[in-house]
C-alpha positions as CSV (number, residue, x, y, z in Angstrom):
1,X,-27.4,2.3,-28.6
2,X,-28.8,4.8,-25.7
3,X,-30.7,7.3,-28.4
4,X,-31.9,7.6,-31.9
5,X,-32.2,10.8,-34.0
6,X,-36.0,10.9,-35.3
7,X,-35.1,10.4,-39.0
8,X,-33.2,6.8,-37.8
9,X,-34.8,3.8,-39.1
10,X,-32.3,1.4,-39.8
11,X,-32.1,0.8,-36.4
12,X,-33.2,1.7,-32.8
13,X,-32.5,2.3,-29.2
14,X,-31.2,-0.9,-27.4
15,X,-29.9,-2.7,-30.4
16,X,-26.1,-3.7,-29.7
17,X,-24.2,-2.4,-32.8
18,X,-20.2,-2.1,-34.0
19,X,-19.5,1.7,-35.7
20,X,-17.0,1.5,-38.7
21,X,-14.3,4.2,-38.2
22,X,-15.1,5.0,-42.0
23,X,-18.2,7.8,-41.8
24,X,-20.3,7.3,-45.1
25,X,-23.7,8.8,-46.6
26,X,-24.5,5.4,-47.7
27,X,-26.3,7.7,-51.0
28,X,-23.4,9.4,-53.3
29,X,-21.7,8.0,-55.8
30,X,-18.7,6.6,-53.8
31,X,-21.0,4.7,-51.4
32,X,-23.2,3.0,-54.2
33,X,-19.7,1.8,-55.6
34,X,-19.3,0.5,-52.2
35,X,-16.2,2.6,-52.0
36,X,-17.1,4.0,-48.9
37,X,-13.9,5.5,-47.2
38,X,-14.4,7.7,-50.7
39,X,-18.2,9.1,-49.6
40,X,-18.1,12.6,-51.0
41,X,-20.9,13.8,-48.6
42,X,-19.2,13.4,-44.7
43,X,-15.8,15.3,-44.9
44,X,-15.8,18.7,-43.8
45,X,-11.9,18.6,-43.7
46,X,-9.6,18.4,-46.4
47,X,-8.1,15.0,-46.0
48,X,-4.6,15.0,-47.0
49,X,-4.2,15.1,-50.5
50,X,-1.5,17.3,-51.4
51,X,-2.3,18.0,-55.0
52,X,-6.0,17.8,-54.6
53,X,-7.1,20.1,-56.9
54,X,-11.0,20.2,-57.4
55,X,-11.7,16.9,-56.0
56,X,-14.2,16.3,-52.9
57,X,-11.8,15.4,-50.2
58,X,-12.6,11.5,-48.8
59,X,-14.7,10.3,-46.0
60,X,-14.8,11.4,-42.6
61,X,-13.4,9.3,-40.0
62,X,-13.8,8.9,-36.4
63,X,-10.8,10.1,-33.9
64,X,-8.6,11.3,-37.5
65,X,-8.1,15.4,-37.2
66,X,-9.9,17.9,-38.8
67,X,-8.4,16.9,-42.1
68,X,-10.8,14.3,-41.9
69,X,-13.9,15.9,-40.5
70,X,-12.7,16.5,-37.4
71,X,-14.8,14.0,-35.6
72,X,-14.2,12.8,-31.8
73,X,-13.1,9.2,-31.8
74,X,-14.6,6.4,-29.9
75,X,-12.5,5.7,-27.1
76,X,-15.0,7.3,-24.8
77,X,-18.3,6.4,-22.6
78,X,-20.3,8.0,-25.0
79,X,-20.2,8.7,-29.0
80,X,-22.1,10.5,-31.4
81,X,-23.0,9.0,-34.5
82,X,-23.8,10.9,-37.4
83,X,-25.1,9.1,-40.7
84,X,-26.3,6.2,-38.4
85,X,-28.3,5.1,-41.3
86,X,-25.7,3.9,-42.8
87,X,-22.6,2.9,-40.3
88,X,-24.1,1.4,-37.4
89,X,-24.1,-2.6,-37.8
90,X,-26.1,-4.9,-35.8
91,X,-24.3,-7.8,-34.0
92,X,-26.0,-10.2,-31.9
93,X,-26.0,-10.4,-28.4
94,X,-24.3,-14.1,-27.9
95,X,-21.1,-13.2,-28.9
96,X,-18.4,-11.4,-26.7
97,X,-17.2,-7.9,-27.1
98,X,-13.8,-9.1,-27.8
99,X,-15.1,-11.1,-30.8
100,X,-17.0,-8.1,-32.5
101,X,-14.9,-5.0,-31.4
102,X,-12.3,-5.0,-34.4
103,X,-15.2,-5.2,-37.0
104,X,-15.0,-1.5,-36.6
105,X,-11.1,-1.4,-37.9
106,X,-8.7,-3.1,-38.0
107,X,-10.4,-6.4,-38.9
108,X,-11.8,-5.0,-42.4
109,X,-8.4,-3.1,-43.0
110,X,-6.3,-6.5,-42.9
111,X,-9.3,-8.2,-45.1
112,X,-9.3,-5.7,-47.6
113,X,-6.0,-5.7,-47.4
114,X,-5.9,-9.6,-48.2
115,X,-8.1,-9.2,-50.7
116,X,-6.4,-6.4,-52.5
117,X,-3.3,-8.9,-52.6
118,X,-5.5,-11.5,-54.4
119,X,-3.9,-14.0,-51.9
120,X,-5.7,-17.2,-52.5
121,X,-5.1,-21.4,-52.2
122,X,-1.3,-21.5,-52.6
123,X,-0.4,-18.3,-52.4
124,X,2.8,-16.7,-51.1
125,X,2.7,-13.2,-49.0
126,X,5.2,-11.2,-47.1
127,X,3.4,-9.0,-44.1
128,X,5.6,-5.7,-43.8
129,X,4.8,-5.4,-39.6
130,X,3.3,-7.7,-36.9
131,X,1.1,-5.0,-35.0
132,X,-2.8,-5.7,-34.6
133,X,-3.2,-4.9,-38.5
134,X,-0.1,-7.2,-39.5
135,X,-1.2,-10.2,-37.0
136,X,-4.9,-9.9,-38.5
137,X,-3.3,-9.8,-41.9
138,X,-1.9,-13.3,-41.5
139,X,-4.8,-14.7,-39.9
140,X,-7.1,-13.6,-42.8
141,X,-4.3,-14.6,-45.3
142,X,-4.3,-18.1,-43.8
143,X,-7.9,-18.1,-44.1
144,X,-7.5,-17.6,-47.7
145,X,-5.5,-20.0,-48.8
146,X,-1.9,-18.7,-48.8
147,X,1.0,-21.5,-48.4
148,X,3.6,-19.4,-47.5
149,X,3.0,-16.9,-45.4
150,X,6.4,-14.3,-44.5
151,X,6.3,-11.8,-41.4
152,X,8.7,-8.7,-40.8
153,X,8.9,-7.2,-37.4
154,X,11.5,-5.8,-35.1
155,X,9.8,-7.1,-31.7
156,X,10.4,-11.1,-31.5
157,X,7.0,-11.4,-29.2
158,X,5.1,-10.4,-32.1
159,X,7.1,-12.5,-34.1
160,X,6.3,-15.7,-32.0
161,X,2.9,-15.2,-31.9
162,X,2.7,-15.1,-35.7
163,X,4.4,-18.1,-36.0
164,X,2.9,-20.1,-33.2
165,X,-0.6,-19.0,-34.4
166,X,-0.6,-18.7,-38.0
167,X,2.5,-20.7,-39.3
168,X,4.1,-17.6,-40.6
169,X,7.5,-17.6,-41.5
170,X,9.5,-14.6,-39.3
171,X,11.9,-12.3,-39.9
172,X,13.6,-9.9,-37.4
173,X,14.6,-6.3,-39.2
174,X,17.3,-6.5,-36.4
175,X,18.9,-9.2,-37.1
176,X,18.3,-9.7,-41.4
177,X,19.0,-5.8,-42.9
178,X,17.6,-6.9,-46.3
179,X,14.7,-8.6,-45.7
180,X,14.0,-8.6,-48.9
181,X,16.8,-10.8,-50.5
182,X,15.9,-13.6,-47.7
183,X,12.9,-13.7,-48.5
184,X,13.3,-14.5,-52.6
185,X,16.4,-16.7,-51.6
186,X,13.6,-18.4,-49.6
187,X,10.5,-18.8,-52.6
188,X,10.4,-21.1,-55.4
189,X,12.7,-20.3,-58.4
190,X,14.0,-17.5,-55.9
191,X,11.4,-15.1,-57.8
192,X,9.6,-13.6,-54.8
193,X,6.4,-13.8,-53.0
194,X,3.2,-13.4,-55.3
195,X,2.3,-10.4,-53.5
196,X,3.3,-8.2,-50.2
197,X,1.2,-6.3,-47.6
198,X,2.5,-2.7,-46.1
199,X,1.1,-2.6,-42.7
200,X,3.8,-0.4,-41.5
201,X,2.8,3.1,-43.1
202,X,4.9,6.1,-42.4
203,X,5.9,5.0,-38.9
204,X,8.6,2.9,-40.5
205,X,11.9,4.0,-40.1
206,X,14.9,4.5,-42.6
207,X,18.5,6.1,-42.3
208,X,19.1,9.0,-40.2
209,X,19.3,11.7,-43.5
210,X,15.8,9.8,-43.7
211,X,15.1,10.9,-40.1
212,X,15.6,14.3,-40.9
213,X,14.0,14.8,-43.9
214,X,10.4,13.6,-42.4
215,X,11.6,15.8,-39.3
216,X,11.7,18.7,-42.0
217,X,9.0,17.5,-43.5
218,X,10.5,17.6,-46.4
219,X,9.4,13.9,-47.1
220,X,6.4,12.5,-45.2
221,X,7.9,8.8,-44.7
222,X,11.2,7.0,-44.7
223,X,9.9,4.8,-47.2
224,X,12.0,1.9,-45.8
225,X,9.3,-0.7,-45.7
226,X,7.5,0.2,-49.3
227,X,11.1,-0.1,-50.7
228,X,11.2,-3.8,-49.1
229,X,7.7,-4.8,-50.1
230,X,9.0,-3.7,-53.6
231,X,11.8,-5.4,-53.7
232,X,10.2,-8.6,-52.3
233,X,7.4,-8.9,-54.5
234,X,7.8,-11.0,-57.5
235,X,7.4,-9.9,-61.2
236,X,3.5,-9.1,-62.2
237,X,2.7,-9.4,-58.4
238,X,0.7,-6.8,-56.1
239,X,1.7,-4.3,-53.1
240,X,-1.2,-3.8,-50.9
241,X,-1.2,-0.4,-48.7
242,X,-3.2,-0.7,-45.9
243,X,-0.3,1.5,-43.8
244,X,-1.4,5.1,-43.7
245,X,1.1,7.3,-45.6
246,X,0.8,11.0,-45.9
247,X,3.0,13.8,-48.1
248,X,6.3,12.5,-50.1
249,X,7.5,9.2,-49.9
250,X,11.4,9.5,-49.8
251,X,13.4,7.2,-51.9
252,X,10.2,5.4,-53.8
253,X,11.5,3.2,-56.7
254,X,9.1,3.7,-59.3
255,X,11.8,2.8,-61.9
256,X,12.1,-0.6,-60.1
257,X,8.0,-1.5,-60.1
258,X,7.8,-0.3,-63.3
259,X,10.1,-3.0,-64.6
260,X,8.3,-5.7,-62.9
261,X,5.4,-4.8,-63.8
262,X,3.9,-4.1,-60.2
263,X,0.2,-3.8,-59.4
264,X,-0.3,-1.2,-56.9
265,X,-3.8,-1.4,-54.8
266,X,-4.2,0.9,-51.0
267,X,-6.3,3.4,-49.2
268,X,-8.4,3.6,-46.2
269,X,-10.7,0.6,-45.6
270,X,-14.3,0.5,-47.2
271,X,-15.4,-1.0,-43.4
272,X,-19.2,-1.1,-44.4
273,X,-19.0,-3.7,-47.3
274,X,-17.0,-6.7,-45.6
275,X,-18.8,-6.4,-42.4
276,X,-21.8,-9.4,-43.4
277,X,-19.0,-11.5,-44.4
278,X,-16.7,-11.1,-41.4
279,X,-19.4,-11.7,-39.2
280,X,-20.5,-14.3,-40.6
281,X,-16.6,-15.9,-40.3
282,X,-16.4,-15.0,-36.7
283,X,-19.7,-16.4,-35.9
284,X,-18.4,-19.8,-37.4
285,X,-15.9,-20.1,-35.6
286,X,-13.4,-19.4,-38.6
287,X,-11.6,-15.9,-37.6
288,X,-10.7,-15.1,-34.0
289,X,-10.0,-11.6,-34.0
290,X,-10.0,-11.3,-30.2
291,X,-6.4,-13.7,-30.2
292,X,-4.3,-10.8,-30.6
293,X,-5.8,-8.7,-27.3
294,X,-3.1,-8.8,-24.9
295,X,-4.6,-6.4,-22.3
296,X,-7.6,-4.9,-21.1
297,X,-7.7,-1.8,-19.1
298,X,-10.0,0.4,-17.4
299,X,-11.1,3.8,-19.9
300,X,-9.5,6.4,-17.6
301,X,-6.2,4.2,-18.2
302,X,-5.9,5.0,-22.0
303,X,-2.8,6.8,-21.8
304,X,-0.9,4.3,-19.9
305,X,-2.7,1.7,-22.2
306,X,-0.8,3.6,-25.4
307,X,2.4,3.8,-23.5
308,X,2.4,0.1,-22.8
309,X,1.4,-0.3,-26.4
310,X,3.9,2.1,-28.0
311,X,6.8,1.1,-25.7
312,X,6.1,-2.6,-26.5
313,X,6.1,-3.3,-22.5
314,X,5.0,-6.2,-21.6
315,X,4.6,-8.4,-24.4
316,X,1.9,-5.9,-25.5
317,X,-0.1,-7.0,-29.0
318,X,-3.1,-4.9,-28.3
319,X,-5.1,-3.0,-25.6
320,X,-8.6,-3.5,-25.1
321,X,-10.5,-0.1,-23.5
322,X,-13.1,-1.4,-21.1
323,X,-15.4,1.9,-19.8
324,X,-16.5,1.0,-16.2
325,X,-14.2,-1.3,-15.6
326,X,-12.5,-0.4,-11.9
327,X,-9.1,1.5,-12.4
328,X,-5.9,-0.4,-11.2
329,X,-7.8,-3.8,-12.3
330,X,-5.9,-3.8,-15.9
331,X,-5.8,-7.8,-16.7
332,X,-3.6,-9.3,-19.0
């Protein structure tokens, strides 16, 4: 921290802190549920309920369009922090950047998203994408517990790494069309996994009348990968969200979760309640978020950072943003 507002006393100028992405009051009644990404108080936006009716919209979020506040993100030399009462979290100074950095993301989003699945000693899971949420979803479901762990993906680098790292089981969309049916030829009594993890969102991609329909917005997602998980899942088991979807979902079998008897948990990441105990794992040595950086680049090279990153070039799992750091020095 560089500067403190006069009415911030939870902590000070100099202290080295991570910012959740979620903004929170830390006082309304969301936040003393700990149901933070929910804090009634911080959202200026909408957010993107369609049918919202009278209901506050949710929390603001850093970098997420004025639907959610319309707050400037944090890939920059500088960010302002409003609420810092309650969002800034103190880390201490003997452990690396690298180890700390996804405590404001995507490291809470996989937990919560583990948790939401109830995975636990001897569970199985199917992981619906291998990007930096997917990866970190495996790792934390490992940590867990879970036996059996399945991983669906259409790049085999991320693929490997999943298996080489956290003994998960993986399966190319390319080259298996139903995922699905391989993996409950693959579990005992051919039932299913005990619960499945969406960390594709409304990115995945269906059929082309699919294709058009989002392009129409007419429906906000292909729907593809929550038609998987719900096929995958076995009966009474849980689909955890942690993918972002927005609008209509085209093609979502209610019919079929209803007859198994589906539990359905999702939405953004309550980041300020699992931070204690994820630093705490990280500082024992336990979870090793920084596994899954592939590159680190200089701030000024962000956009060639997401191209890498969106192109899958070069074996690329995840770009760190390093301000200062001398431009055309990007490491791997």
């Amino acid at each position: 921290m560089v500067e403190a507002g006069s009415e911030v006393t939870a902590v000070r100028k100099g202290d080295r802190v991570v910012i959740p992405f979620v903004i929170a009051c830390g006082d309304c009644f969301f936040c003393r549920l700990q149901q933070y990404a929910a804090c009634e108080s911080t959202n200026s936006g909408q957010g993107a309920t369609l049918n919202r009716k009278g209901i506050s919209p949710p929390a603001a979020l850093f970098g997420y369009s004025d639907l959610y506040g319309g707050i400037p993100g944090g890939q920059a030399e500088y960010v302002r922090v409003p609420k810092a009462n309650t969002g800034p979290f103190k880390v201490p100074d003997t452990l690396p950047d690298e180890k700390v950095l996804f405590l404001s993301d995507i490291l809470p989003t996989a937990w919560q998203a583990v948790k939401n699945a109830e995975v636990k000693p001897g569970s199985s899971v199917a992981i619906f994408g291998a990007g930096p949420v997917g990866l970190l979803c495996a790792s934390c479901a490992r940590l867990n517990g879970a036996e059996q762990i399945f991983i669906i993906d259409h790049n085999d680098y991320r693929l490997d790494f999943a298996q080489q790292r956290y003994g998960a089981i993986p399966i190319n969309f390319d080259h298996h069309d139903d995922p699905a049916q391989w993996i409950i030829d693959n579990t005992l009594g051919h039932r299913g996994v005990d619960a499945v993890i969406d960390a594709v969102g409304f990115e995945a991609k269906g059929s082309l009348t699919e294709t058009v329909l989002s392009t129409l917005k007419i429906e906000g997602s292909s729907g593809k990968a929550l038609r998987q998980c719900i096929a995958a899942v076995r009966r009474g088991g849980i689909v955890s969200v942690p993918g972002v979807y927005a609008g209509f979902i085209h093609g979502f079998m209610f019919g079929d979760a209803f007859d198994k008897g589906l539990t359905f948990r999702m939405g953004q990441t309550h980041v300020h309640a699992w931070l204690p105990d994820l630093l705490a794992l990280i500082e024992q040595g336990l979870l090793t978020p920084e596994e899954i950086v592939t590159h680190h680049m200089p701030l000024e090279e962000a956009a060639r950072g997401y191209q890498i990153f969106e192109k899958r070039e070069e074996a690329c799992r995840k770009v760190i943003l390093v301000p200062g750091m001398q431009p055309g020095k990007a490491t791997l």
